[in-house]
DRENKE-951791 format. One record per residue (C-alpha): x, y, z. Coordinates in steps of 0.25 Angstrom, whole numbers, plus 5000, padded with zeros to 4 digits. Example, Ala and Ser with C-alpha at 12.3 -4.5 7.8 and 13.67 -1.06 7.14 Angstrom:
DRENKE-951791
504949825031;505549965029;
***
This chain:
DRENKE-951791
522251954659;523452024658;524451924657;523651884646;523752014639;525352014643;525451874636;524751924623;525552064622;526951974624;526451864613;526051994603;527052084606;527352114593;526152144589;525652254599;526552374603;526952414619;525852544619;524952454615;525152344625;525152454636;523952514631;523052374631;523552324645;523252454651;521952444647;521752294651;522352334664;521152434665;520052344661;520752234669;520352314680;519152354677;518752214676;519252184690;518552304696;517252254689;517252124695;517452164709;516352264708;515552144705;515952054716;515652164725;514352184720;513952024719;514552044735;513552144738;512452084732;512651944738;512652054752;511452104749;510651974745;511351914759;510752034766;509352024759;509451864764;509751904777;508752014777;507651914771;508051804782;508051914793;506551944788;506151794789;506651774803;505751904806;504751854798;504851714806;504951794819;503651884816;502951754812;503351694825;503051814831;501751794827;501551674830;501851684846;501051794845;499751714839;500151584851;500051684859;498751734856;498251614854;498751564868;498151694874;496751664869;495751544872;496051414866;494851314861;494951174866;495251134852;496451234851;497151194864;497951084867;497050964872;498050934884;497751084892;496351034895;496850944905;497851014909;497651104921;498351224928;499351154934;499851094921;499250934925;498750884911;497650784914;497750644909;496950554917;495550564920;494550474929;493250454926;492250394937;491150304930;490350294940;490050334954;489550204957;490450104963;490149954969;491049954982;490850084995;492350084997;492450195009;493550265006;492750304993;491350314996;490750365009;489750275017;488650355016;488750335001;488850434988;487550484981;487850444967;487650524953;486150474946;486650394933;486450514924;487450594931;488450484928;489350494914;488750414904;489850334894;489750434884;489950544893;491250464900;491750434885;491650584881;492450634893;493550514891;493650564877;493750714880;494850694891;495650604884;495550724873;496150804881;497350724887;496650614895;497450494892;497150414905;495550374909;495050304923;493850264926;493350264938;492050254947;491450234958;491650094952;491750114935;491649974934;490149974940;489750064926;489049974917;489750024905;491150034910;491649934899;491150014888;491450144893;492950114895;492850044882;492550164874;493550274882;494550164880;494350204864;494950354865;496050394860;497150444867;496650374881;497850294886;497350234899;496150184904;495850154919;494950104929;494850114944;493850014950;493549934962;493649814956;492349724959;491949734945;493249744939;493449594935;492149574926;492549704917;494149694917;494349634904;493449724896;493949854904;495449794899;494849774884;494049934885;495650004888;495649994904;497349994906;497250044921;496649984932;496450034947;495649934955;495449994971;495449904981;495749934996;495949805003;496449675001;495449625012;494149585007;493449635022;494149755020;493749765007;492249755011;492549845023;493149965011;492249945000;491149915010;490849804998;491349654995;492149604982;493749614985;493949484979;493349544965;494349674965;495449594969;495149484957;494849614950;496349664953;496849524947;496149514933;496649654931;498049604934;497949514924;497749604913;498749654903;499049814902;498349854912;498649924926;498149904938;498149964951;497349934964;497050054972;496850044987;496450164995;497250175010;496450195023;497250185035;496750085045;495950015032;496849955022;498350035026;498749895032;498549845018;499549925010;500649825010;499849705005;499149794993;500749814990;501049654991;500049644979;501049714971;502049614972;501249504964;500349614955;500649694945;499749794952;499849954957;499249964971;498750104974;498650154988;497750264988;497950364999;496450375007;495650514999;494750585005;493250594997;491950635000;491250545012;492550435012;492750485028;494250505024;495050545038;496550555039;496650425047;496350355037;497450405026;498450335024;499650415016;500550365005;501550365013;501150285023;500750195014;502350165009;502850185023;501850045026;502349985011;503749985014;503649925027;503249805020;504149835007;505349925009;505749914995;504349994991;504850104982;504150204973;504150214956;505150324952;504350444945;504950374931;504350244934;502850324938;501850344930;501550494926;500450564935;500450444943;499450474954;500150354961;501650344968;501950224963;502850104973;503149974971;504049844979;505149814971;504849674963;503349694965;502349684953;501549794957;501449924960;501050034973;500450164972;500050264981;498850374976;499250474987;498350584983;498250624999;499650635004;500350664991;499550714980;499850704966;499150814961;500150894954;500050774943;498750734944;498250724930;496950664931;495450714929;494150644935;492750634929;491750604940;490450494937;489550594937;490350664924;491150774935;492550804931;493650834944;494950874940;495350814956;494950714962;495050774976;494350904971;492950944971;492751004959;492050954947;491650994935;490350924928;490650874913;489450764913;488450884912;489350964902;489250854893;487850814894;487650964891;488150944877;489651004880;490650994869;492050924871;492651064871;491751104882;492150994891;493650994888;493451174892;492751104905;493651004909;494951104907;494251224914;494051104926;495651054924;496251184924;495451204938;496051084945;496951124957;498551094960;498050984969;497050944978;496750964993;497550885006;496950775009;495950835022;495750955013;495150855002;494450775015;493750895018;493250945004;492150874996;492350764985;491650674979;491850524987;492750454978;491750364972;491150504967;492350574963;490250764972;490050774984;488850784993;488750875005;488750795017;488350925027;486950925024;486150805018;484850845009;483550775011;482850715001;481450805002;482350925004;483150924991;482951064984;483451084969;484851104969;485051234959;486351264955;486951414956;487751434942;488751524949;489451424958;489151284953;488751234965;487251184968;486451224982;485451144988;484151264990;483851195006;485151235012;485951275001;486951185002;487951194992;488151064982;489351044972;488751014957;489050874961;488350874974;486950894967;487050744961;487050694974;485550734978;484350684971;482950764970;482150624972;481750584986;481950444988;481850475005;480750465016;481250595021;480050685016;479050585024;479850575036;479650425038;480350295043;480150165037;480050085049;478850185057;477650195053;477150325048;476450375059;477850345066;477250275076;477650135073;478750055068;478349985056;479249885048;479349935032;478549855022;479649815009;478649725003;478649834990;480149834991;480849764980;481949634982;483349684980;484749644986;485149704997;486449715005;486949795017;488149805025;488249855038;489649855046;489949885060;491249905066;491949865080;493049925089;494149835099;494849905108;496349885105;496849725104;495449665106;495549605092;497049575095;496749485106;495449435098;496449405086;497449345093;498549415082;499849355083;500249385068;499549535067;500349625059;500349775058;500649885049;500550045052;500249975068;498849935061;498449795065;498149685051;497149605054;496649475046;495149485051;495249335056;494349285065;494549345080;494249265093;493549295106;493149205118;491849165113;492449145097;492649195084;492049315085;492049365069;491349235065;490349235077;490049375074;489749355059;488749235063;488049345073;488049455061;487349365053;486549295062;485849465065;485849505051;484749385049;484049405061;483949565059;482449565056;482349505071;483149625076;482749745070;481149745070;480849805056;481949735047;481249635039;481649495040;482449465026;483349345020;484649385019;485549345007;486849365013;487749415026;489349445027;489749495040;491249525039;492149575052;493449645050;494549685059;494949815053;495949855064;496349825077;495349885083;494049865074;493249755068;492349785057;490949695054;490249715041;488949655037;488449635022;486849575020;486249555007;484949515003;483649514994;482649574999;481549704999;482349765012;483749805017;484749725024;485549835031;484949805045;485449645044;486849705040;486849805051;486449705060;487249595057;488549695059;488049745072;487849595076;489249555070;489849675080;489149645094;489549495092;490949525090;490849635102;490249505108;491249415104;492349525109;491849565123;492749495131;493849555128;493249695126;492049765128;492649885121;492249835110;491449945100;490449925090;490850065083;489750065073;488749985064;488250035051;487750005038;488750015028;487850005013;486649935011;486249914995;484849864988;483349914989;482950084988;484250114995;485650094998;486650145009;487650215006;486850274996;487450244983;486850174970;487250044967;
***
């Protein structure tokens, strides 16, 4: 601005004098700066409040972030509250209802249709039999689908259904047909025994069945019979096949060990994994209620590989990738084989830390282990009109109860359980008779029932197991076969008794002394494994001839002549007789009689004669080379048809 004003005053000079000129630049000096003062007075004060709006941002911003932090705050503070008060089913997570102490989130559960099965197999019944819940104790269908569909709420993805024999319920197809349509239920399986198996396959496939455990203990059929104390191998082994043949489903064949019984047979179930896309279970021996479990007869996982790999060095176990999750089995296989091997070691190493499954007994009883004697009663919950959000409170209370694992094995063979064809017990101390049964009362305290008479103390189980009707002789005191006087034997008169069939099976068992039945068997190919002796139960030889084929000619010849014998068996038309003799070691031979027929009376005394028979002619056939010879014991094994049966169990 200045130059400017020189410029002007040089151009104009003339014009404008010197004093002049001096006096206007002084004054444009001054306002000049003036001017320039004014603007920086402004900058500074556009500075200052571009600080003071950054300082109210920041002040707001720091406000938020408290804001936020109270608000969070807050909001830990209402979790926590809500964490510290009770939650409602509703409100809580589904899966911690399953979910025990130990942090085991239960996925699996078993449930028993029945208590009914159509084989005695003896590692799972006892021989005296099991007293069996009246049908109205039993889960209805409606009752089964309910529970299904409450579990599966809750986590379940996994169902088994299981017996005694589920296949022997009438309405299994359409059971498992309307479990199989609910949602979130991933896997549906059954474990059977096989018999019936065949006729009900396709349509169990069609209703959502996917898994498939068929027990069989044996590939011999007399060993079969000898187990199961029943016939039909040839059905649960064609049974085995047909399954094989379907698409998307697994099978396994489970087959429960008992040294000195089927041990020597280890190897051979393993050989049927070479041709067969099929898991072989071996089950190490449990104990259960009346099943006479002793030591000497368990046989422990791994003794069961050291026998294996005898035969197949290159044996080898799944890695943990290749395993399925809470896998109850440790899985093997032979390199190049179709199949598979398992080993349920539930004795020798447990798995309970993973153990994820629940059981829910026939008779509507929920056990959180099946080693454990604790049961909680859900069929009497619902049948007393209790909501969903009552059983699921029910059910948790009962999970978060379950223990870190269960007992040793001779702990759990001294306790009380069900027999596993149950899985309560019945006291065994002191049997109640008929007349003498007082009302059981329950004491609300404990739980537990008593019997008045001697105040024994029975589970809420137990009271199923005695009936208030009196189907016994016991009150008047009498024998059939004496008159009442007592005087005179009197044969009974069955002329009012109705026709049904009838079947008994009696058995006996012998006992060589050491290499008898070597030298009778002449054995120049005899094999061993474990130092026990296999035999193939051909015929053996004595001086005076076959002696299994002559003994079974004399064992039929008394079960048809047993009316002549004993004096009050009635004379009766027998429809058939099977006398088998097994060599179950080296030592013992074993001699079971089956006799049916249709009739107004029994037939256990033909079968019971007809062993007895069987054993003196093979002691008679056997003499010369011992007298040694023992005839341990003869006894009637079950007998079936008319008022009774023996074991007492209902068909």
């Amino acid at each position: 601005m200045t130059n400017i004003l020189k410029s002007f005053l040089n151009r104009n000079s003339s014009l404008i004098n010197l004093s002049s000129i001096s006096s206007i630049s002084s004054r444009f000096n001054n306002y000049s700066t003036t001017t320039h003062s004014f603007s920086s007075q402004q900058q500074q004060q556009q500075q200052q409040q571009q600080q003071q709006q950054q300082q109210q941002q920041q002040q707001q911003q720091q406000q938020q972030q408290q804001q936020q932090q109270q608000q969070q705050q807050q909001q830990q503070q209402q979790q926590q509250q809500q964490q510290q008060q009770p939650k409602t089913k509703t409100e809580e997570d589904k899966k911690y209802i399953l979910t025990d102490k130990y942090s085991r989130h239960h996925t699996y559960l078993r449930i028993s249709l029945t208590e009914r099965c159509n084989l005695r197999c003896k590692y799972c019944m006892p021989e005296e039999g099991v007293m069996l819940s009246q049908a109205d104790k039993i889960l209805t269908s409606d009752e089964i689908v309910r529970l299904s569909k409450l579990f599966v709420s809750a986590g379940v993805n996994k169902i088994r259904f299981t017996g005694g024999e589920p296949l022997v319920r009438k309405d299994v197809e359409q059971l498992i047909d309307e479990v199989g349509k609910i949602e979130g239920l991933e896997k549906i399986g059954i474990t059977t025994n096989g018999i019936l198996l065949s006729r009900k396959l396709e349509r169990l496939h069609k209703a959502g069945v996917n898994l498939l455990n068929i027990s069989l203990d044996t590939l011999d059929s007399d060993k079969f019979t000898l187990i199961t104390r029943r016939l039909g191998w040839d059905r649960v082994f064609q049974s085995i096949d047909n399954a094989l043949k379907l698409e998307n489903i697994k099978v396994k064949v489970n087959c429960v060990i008992m040294k000195g019984l089927n041990d020597m047979e280890i190897c051979d179930f393993v050989e049927m994994t070479r041709d067969k896309a099929v898991e072989i279970r071996f089950i190490e021996y449990m104990p259960f209620d009346g099943n006479l479990w002793s030591d000497k007869k368990f046989l422990s996982y791994s003794d069961m590989i050291k026998i294996i790999h005898q035969r197949y060095p290159t044996f080898k176990k799944y890695t943990l990738e290749e395993e399925e999750p809470n896998n109850t089995s440790k899985t093997y296989h032979v390199p190049d084989f179709k199949g598979k091997v398992g080993f349920i070691t539930s004795m020798s190493e447990h798995f309970c830390s993973s153990c994820n499954r629940l059981r829910i007994t026939a008779d509507g009883n929920l056990k959180v282990c099946l080693f454990g004697n604790t049961e909680v009663n859900l069929r009497d919950r619902i049948r007393d009109g209790a909501t969903d959000q009552q059983l699921l409170e029910i059910i948790n209370a009962a999970v978060l109860k379950k223990k870190a694992s269960h007992a040793g094995m001779y702990e759990i063979a001294q306790n009380k359980n069900r027999p596993m064809i149950l899985i309560g017990e019945k006291p065994k101390e002191k049997k109640l008779k008929p007349n003498r049964q007082r009302k059981i009362v329950k004491n609300l305290s404990s739980n537990n029932f008593y019997i008045n008479e001697n105040n024994t103390k029975l589970s809420f189980i137990q009271q199923r197991n005695y009936s208030n009707k009196n189907n016994s002789n016991y009150e008047n005191n009498e024998f059939s076969h004496v008159t009442k006087d007592g005087k005179l034997p009197t044969m009974v008169d069955i002329s009012d008794k109705i026709i049904t069939k009838r079947t008994a099976h009696a058995q006996s068992l012998l006992e060589f002394p050491p290499n008898v039945l070597d030298q009778l068997l002449n054995l120049e190919n005899a094999t061993s494994s474990n130092n026990n002796k296999i035999y193939d139960n051909k015929e053996i030889i004595s001086k005076k001839g076959p002696v299994f084929a002559t003994s079974i000619v004399a064992g039929t010849m008394a079960v048809k002549n047993t009316s002549n014998l004993i004096p009050f068996c009635h004379p009766i038309p027998i429809d058939s007789c099977k006398i088998n003799i097994t060599i179950i070691s080296s030592t013992n031979v074993k001699v079971d009689c089956i006799v049916s027929m249709s009739g107004k009376t029994g037939v256990e005394m033909e079968a019971l004669t007809g062993a007895t028979i069987t054993s003196l002619t093979i002691y008679d056939m056997c003499k010369a080379l011992s007298k040694d010879i023992v005839i341990k014991e003869t006894k009637l094994i079950s007998k079936f048809g008319g008022k009774s049966s023996f074991p007492h169990i209902t068909n």
